[in-house]
BAFI-3210 file (N, C-alpha, C; in Angstrom, 3 decimals, decimal comma, padded with zeros to 6 digits):
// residues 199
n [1|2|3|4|5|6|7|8|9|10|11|12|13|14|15|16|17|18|19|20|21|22|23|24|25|26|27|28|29|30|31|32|33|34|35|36|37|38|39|40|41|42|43|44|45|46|47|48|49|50|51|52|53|54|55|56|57|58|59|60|61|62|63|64|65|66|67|68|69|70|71|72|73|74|75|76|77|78|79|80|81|82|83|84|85|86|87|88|89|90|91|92|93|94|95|96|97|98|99|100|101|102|103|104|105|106|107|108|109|110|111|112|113|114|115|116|117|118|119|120|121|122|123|124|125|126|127|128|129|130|131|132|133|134|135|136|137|138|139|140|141|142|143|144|145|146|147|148|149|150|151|152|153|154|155|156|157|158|159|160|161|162|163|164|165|166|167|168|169|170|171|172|173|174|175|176|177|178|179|180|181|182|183|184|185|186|187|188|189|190|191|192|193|194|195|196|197|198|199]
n.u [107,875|105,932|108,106|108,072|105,683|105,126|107,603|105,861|103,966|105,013|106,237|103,977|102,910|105,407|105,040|102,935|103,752|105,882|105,589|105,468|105,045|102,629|100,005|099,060|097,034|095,957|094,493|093,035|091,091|089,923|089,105|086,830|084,745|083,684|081,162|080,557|081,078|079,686|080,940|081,236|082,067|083,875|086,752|089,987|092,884|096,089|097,542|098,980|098,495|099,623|101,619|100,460|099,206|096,428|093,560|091,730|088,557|086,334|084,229|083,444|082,213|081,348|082,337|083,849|085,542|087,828|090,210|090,123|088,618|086,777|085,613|083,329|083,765|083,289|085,535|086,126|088,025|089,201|091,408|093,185|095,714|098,620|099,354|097,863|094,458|093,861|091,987|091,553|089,419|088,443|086,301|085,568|085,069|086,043|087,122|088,022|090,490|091,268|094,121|094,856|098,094|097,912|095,965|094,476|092,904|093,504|095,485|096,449|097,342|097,283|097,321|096,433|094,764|093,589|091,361|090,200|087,538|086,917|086,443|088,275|087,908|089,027|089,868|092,031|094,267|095,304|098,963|099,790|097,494|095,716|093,292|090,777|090,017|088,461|088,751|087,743|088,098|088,931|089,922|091,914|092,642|094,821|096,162|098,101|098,594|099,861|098,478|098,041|096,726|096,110|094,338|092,836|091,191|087,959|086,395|087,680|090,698|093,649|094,627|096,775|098,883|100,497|101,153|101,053|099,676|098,929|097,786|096,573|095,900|097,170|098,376|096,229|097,460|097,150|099,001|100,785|102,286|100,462|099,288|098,307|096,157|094,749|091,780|089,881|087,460|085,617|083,371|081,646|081,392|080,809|078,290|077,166|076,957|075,607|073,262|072,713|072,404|070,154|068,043]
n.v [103,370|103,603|103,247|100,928|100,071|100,940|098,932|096,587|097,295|097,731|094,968|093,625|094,546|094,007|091,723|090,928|092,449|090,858|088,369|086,563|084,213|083,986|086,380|087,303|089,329|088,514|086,415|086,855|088,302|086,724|085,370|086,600|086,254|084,147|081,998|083,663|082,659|083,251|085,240|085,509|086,554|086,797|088,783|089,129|091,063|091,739|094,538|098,145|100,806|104,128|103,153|100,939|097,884|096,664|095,311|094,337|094,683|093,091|092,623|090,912|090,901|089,478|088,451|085,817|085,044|082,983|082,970|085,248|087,657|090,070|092,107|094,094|095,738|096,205|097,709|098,050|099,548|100,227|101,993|102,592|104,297|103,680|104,458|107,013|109,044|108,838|108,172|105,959|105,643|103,759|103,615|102,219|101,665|099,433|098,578|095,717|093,544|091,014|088,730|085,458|083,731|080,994|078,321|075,336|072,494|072,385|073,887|077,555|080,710|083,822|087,271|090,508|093,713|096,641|099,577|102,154|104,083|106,506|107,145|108,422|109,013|111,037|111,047|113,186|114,421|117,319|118,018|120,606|122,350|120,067|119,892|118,393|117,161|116,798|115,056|114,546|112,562|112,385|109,386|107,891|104,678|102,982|099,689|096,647|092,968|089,675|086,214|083,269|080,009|076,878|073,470|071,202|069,559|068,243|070,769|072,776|074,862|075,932|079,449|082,533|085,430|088,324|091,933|095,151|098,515|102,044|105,132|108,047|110,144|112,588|112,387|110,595|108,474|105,752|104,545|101,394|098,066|094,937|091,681|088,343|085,321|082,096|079,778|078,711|078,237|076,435|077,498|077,353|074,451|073,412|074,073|073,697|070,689|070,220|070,878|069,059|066,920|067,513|066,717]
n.w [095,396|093,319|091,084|090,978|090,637|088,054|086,867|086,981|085,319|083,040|082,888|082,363|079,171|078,487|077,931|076,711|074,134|072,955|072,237|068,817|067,200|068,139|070,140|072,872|072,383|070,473|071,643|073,337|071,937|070,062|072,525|073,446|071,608|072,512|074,847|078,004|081,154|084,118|086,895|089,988|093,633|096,727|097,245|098,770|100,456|101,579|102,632|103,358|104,959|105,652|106,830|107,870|108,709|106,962|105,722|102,717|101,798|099,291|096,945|093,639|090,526|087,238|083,820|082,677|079,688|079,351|078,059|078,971|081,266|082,633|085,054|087,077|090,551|094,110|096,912|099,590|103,200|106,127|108,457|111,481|112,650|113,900|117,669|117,663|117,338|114,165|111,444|108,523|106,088|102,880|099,819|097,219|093,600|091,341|088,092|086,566|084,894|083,724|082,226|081,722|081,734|082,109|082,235|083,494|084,290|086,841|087,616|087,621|086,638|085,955|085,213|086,480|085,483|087,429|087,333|089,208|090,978|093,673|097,018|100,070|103,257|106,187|108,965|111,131|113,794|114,318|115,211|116,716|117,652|118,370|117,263|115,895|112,501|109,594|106,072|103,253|100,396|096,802|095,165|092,924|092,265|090,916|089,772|089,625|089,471|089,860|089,916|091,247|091,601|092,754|092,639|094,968|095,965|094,523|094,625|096,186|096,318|097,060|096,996|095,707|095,638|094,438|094,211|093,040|094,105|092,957|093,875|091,609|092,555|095,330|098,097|099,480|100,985|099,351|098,045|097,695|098,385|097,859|098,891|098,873|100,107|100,390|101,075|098,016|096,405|093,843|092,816|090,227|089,226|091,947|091,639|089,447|089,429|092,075|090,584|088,751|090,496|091,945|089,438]
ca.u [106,720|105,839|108,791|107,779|103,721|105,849|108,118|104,922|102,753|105,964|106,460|102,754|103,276|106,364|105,119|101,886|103,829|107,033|105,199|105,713|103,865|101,646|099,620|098,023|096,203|094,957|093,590|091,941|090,272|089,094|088,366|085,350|083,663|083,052|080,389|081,470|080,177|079,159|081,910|080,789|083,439|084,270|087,827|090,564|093,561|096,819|098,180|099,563|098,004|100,374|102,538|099,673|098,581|095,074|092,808|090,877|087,429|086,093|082,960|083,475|081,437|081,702|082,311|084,914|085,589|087,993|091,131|090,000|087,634|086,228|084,727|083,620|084,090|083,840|086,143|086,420|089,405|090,027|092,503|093,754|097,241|098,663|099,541|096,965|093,379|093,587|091,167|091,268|088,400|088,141|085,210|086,591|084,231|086,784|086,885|089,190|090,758|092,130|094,433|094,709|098,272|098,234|095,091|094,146|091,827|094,445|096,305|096,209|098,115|096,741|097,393|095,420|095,478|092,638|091,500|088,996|087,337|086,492|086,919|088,762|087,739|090,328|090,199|093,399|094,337|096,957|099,512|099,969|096,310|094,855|091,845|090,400|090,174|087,955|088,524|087,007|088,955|088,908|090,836|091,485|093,805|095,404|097,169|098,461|099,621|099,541|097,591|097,968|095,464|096,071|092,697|093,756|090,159|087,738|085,044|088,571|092,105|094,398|095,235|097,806|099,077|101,194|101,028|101,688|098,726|099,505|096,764|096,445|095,126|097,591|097,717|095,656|097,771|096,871|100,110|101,420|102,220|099,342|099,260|097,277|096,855|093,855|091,683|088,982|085,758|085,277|081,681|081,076|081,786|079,508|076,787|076,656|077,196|073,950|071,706|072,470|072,271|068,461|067,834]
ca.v [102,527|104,385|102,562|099,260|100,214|101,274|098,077|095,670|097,378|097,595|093,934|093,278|095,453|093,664|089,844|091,189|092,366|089,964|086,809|087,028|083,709|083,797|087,181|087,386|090,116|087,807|085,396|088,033|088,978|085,668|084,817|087,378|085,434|083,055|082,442|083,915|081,947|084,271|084,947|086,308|085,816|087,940|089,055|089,607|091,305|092,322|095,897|098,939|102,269|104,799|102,192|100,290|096,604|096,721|094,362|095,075|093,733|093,523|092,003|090,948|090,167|089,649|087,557|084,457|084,103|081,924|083,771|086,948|087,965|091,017|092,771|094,964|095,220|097,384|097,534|098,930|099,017|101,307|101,496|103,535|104,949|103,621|105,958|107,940|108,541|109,023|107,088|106,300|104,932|103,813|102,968|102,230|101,275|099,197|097,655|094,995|092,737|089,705|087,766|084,235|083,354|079,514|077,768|073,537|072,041|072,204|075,123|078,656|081,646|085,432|088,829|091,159|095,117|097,681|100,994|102,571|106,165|106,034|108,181|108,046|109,768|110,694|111,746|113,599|115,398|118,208|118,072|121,623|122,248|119,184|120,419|117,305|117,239|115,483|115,256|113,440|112,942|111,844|108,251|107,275|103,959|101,638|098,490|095,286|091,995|088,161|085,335|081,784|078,738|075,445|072,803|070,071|068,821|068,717|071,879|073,628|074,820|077,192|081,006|083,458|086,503|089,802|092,838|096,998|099,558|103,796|106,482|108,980|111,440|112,913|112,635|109,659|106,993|104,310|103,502|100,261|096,814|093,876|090,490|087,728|083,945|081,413|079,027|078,794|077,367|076,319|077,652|076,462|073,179|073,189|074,207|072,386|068,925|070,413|071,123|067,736|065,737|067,410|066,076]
ca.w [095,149|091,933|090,342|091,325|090,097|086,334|086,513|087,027|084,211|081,771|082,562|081,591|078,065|076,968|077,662|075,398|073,205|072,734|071,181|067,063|065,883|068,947|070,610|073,814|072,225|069,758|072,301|074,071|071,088|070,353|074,326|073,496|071,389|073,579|075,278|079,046|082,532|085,241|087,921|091,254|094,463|097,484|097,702|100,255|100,142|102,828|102,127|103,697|104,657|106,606|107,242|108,733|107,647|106,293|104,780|101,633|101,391|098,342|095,970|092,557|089,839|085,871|082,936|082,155|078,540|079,256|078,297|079,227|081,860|082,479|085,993|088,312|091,637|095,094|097,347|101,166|103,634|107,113|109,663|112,282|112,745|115,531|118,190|117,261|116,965|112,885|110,689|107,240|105,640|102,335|099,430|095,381|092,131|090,218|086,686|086,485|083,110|083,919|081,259|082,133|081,089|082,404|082,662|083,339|085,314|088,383|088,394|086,926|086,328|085,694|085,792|086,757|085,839|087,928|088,116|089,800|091,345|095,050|098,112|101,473|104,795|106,471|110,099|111,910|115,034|114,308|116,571|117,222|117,997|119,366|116,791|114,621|110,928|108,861|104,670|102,029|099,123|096,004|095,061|091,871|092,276|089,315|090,282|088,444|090,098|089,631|091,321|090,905|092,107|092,624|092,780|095,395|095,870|093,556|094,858|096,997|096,107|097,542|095,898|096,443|094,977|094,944|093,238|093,565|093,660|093,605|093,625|090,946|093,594|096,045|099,878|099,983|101,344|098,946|097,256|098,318|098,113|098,789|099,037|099,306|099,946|101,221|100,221|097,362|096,297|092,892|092,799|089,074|089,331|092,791|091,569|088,240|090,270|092,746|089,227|088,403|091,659|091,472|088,102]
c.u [106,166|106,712|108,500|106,477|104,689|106,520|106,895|104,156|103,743|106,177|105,190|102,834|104,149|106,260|103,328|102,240|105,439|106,890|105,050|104,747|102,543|100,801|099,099|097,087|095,359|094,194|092,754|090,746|089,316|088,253|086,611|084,521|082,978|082,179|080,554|080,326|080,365|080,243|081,045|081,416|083,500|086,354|088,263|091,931|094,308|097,767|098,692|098,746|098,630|101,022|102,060|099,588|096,923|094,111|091,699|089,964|087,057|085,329|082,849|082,672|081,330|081,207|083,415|084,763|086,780|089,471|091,270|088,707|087,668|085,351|084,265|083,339|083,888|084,078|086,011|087,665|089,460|090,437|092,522|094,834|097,513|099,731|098,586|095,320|092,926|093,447|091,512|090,040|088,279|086,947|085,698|085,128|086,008|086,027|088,162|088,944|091,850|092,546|095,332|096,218|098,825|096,800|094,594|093,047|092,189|094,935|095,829|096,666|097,851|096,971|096,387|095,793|093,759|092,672|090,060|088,582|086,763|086,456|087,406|088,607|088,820|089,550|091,406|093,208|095,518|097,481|099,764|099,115|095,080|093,597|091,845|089,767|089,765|087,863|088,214|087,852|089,225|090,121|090,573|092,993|093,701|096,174|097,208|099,408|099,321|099,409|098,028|096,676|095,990|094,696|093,690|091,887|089,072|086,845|086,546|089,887|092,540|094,666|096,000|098,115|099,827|100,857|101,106|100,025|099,747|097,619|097,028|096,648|097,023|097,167|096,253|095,826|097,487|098,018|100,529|101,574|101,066|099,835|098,484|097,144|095,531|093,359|090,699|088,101|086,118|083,804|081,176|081,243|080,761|078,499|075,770|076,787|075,719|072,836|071,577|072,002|070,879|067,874|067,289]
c.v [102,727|103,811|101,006|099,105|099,986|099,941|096,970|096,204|097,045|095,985|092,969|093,574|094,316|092,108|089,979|091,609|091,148|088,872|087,340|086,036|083,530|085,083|087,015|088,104|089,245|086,845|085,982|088,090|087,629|084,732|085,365|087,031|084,361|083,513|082,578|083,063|083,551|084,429|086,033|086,152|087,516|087,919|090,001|089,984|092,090|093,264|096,381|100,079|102,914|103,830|101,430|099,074|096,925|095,405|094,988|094,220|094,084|092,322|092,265|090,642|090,881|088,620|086,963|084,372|083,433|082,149|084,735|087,115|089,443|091,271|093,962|094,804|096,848|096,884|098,543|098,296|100,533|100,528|102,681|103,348|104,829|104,334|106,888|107,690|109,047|107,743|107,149|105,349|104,943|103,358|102,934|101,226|100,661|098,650|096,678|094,149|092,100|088,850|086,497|083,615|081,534|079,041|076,393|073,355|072,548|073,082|076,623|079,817|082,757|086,212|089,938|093,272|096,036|099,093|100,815|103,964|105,348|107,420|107,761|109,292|110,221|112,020|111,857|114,990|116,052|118,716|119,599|122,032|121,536|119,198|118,454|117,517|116,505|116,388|114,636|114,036|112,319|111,103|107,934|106,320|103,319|100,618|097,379|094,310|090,934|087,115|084,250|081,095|077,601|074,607|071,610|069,358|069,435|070,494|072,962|073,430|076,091|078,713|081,458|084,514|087,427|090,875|094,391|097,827|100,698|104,297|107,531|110,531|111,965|113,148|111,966|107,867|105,892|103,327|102,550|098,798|096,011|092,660|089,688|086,026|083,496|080,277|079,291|078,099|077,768|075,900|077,225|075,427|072,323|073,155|073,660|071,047|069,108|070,287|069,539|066,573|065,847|067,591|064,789]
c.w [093,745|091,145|090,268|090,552|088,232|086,172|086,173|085,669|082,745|081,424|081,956|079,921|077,293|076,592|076,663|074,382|072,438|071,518|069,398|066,628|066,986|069,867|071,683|073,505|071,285|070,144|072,855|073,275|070,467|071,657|074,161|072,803|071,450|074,317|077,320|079,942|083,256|086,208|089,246|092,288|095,308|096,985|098,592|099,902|101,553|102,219|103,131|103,843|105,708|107,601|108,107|108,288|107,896|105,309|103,767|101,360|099,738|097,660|094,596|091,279|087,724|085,358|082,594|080,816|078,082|079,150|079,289|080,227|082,515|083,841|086,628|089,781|092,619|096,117|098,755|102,046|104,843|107,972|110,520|112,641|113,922|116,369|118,361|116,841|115,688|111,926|109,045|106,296|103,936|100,853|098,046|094,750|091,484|088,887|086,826|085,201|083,862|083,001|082,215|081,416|080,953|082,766|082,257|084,307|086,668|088,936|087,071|086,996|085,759|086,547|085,262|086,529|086,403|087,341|088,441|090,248|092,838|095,719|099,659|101,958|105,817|108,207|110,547|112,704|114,784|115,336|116,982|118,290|118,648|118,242|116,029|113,274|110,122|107,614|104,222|100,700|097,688|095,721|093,547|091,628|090,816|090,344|089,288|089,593|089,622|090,537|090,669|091,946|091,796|093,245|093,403|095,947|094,766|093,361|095,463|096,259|097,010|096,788|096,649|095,334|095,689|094,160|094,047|093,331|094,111|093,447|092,497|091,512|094,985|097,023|100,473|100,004|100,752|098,349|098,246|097,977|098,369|098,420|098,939|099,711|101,193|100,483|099,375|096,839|095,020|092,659|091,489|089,054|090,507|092,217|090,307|088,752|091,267|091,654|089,048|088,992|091,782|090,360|088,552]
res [x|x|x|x|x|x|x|x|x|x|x|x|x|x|x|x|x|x|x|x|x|x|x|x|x|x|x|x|x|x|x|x|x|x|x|x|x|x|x|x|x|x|x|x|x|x|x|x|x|x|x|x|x|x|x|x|x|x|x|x|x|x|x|x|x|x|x|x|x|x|x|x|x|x|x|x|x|x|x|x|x|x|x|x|x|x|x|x|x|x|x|x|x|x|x|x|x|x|x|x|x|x|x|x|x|x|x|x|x|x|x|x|x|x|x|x|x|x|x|x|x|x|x|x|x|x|x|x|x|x|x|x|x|x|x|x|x|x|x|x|x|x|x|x|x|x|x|x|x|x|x|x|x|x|x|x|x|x|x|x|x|x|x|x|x|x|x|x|x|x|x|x|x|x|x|x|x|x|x|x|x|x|x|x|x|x|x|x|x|x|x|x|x|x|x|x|x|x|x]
***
C-alpha cells in the first residue's frame, strides 16, 4: 500500500514538473492572486480499516482561487472488526491543496494532496486473556487522489474519485485505499441566483 501512496505522489511531482513552456506551479502562483470565493461542503468517502469498509465523514471549508484552492477540514470514521468486539474510532485536523488540472463550467478535474494530525481509539480484547484494551494513539495521515465532477443540471452534478492514504504513525490501521462517488450541489451558483431572485 505504501508503494501505491509513493507511486500516486511521484505521479503528482512529475506532471508538475514535466511542462517546459507551461507550469502548474506557475498557475498556482498566479491562482493566489485572485480574489478566492468561499468553499464550505461536507464530504464522504469509502475506505478500509482492518480490512473493514468504513466511511469517512468529513467537513470542509476554505478558499477557491480558481486554480488552486486551499482548506481545512475534519474528518471522523469508526468501525468495528467483525467477529469481534474491537472498535476503532477515529478524529483528523487536515489541511488540504487542491490543483484543479481541468476546469469548465461542466466538468472538472483535480487532485488533491492531504495531511493531517488526529487520533484513533482503539478498543481490543486479547485473545489469550479475554482482558480489554483501550489506546489512544496518535495519527498523522497524508494521502493524494483525484476527483472529477460532471454538472448535468444547472444547481446538481455527479462526483467521483479514488485515491491512496498511509499513516505516518504505526499500528494505526489507516493505510488504505478510498473511494468515492455521489451527487453534488453547486452551492455558488444557488445562492447567487437566491441573492438575486430577492433583489
Amino acid at each position: 500500500m505504501r508503494r501505491i501512496t509513493v507511486f500516486f505522489f511521484i505521479l503528482f511531482i512529475t506532471q508538475l514538473a514535466k511542462a517546459q513552456t507551461w507550469s502548474p506551479l506557475d498557475s498556482m502562483k498566479l491562482s493566489l492572486k485572485n480574489k478566492p470565493n468561499i468553499i464550505l461542503g461536507m464530504d464522504k468517502r469509502n475506505s478500509y480499516v482492518v480490512g473493514m469498509p468504513v466511511n469517512v465523514f468529513g467537513i470542509r471549508v476554505g478558499y477557491d482561487y480558481g486554480k488552486l484552492a486551499l482548506l481545512g477540514a475534519f474528518y471522523s470514521a469508526s468501525t468495528t472488526k467483525e467477529g469481534t468486539e474491537n472498535t476503532y474510532d477515529y478524529m483528523i485536523l487536515g489541511a488540504i491543496c487542491e490543483y484543479h488540472w481541468y476546469k469548465t463550467h461542466r466538468f472538472r478535474v483535480y487532485q488533491t494532496l492531504q495531511s493531517g494530525i488526529g487520533t484513533v481509539d482503539i478498543k481490543e480484547t486479547n485473545n489469550s486473556t479475554k482482558e480489554i484494551q483501550f489506546t489512544s494513539k496518535m495519527i498523522l495521515p497524508i494521502e493524494t487522489g483525484v476527483t472529477g465532477n460532471i454538472r448535468f443540471l444547472k444547481y446538481f452534478g455527479l462526483t467521483g474519485g479514488i485515491g491512496v492514504r498511509t499513516s505516518l504513525t504505526p499500528n494505526t490501521y489507516y493505510t488504505a485505499p478510498y473511494y468515492s462517488f455521489g451527487i453534488m450541489v453547486f452551492t455558488k451558483d444557488l445562492l447567487k441566483d437566491i441573492r438575486n431572485f430577492n433583489k
